[in-house]
C-alpha positions as CSV (number, residue, x, y, z in Angstrom):
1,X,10.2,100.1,-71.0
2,X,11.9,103.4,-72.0
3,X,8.2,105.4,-71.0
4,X,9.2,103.8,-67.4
5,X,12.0,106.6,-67.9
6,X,10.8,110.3,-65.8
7,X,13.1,112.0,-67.6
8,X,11.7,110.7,-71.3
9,X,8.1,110.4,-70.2
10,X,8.2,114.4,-68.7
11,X,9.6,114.9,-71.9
12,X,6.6,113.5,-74.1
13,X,3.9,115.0,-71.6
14,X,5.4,118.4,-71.9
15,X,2.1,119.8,-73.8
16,X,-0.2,116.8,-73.6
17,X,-1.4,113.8,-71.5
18,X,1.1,110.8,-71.8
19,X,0.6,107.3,-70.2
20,X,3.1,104.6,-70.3
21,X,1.3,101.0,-69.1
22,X,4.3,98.8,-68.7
23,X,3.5,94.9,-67.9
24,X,5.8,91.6,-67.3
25,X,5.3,87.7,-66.8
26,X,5.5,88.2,-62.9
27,X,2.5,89.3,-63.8
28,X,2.9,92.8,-62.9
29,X,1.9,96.0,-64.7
30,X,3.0,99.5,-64.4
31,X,0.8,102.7,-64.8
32,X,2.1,106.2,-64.9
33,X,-0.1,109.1,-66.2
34,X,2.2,112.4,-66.7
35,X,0.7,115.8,-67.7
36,X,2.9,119.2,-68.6
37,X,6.2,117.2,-67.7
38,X,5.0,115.7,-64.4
39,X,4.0,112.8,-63.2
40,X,0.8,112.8,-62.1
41,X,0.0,109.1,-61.4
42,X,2.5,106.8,-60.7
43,X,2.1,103.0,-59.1
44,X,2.4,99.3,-60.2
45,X,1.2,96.3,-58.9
46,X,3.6,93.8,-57.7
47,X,2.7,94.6,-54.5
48,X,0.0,96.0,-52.5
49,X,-0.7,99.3,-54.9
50,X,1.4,103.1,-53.5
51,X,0.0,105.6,-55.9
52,X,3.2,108.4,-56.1
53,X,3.2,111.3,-58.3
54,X,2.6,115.2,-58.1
55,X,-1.5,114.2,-57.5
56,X,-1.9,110.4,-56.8
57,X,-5.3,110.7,-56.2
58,X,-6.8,112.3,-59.8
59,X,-7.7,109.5,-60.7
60,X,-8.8,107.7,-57.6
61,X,-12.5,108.5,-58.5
62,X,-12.1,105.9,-61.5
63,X,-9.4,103.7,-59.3
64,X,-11.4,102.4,-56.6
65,X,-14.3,101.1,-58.4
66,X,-12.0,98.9,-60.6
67,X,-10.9,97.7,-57.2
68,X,-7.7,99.6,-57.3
69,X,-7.5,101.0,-53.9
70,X,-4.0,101.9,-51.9
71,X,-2.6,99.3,-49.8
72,X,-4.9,96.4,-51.7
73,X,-3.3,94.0,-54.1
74,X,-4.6,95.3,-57.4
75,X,-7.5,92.6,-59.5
76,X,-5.7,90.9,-62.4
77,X,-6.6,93.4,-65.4
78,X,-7.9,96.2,-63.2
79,X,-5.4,98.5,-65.0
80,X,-5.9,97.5,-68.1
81,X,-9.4,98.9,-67.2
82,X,-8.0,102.0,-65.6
83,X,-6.5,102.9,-69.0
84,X,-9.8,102.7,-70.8
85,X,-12.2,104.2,-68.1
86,X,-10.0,107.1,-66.9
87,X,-7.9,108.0,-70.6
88,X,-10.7,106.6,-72.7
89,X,-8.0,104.5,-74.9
90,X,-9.2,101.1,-76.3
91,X,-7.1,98.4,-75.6
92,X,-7.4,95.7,-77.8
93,X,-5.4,91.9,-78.3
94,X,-3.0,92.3,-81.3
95,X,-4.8,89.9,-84.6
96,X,-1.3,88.3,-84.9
97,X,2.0,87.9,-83.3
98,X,2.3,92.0,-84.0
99,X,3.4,94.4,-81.2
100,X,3.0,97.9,-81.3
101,X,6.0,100.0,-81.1
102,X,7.4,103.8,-81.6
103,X,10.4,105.0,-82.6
104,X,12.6,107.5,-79.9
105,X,14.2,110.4,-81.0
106,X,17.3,111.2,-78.6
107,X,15.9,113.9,-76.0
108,X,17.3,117.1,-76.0
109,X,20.0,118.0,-73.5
């Protein structure tokens, strides 16, 4: 939840690619791609998708053919795809009952 956060995730994406993909038991997920301390990409899909951001269409070229396509209600799993097509990360079900998790340092003031 704390990659939700502008000020931490333009922190973290200061001098690389950072992507936070957020999701909930609505079901609802949450996709923001930030590069150099701005956000590039931002939208989630509770609703009909709103891409935001410095450039919410750099990744439209991968979006719409995963059916993700402004004003549309997003296809279940369709940013799950995103993530791999577009950032070429491997998403993958846990073996166990693990979760994945990082540890914050406090940002600088």
């Amino acid at each position: 939840m704390h990659g939700l956060d502008e000020r931490i995730l333009s922190h973290v994406s200061m001098d690389r690619e950072a992507v936070v993909l957020h999701s909930n038991e609505k079901p609802m997920h949450w996709f923001k791609y930030a590069v150099g301390g701005e956000i590039i990409v931002d939208f989630h899909t509770f609703q009909a998708i709103e891409p935001a951001g410095q450039d919410p269409a750099r990744l439209d070229g991968v979006m719409r053919p995963l059916g993700l396509i402004p004003g549309r209600v997003a296809p279940l799993h369709s940013v799950l795809a995103l993530v791999e097509a577009a950032l070429e990360i491997r998403l993958r079900q846990p073996d166990d009952d693990a979760r994945w998790s990082g540890r914050l340092l406090p940002l600088p003031d």
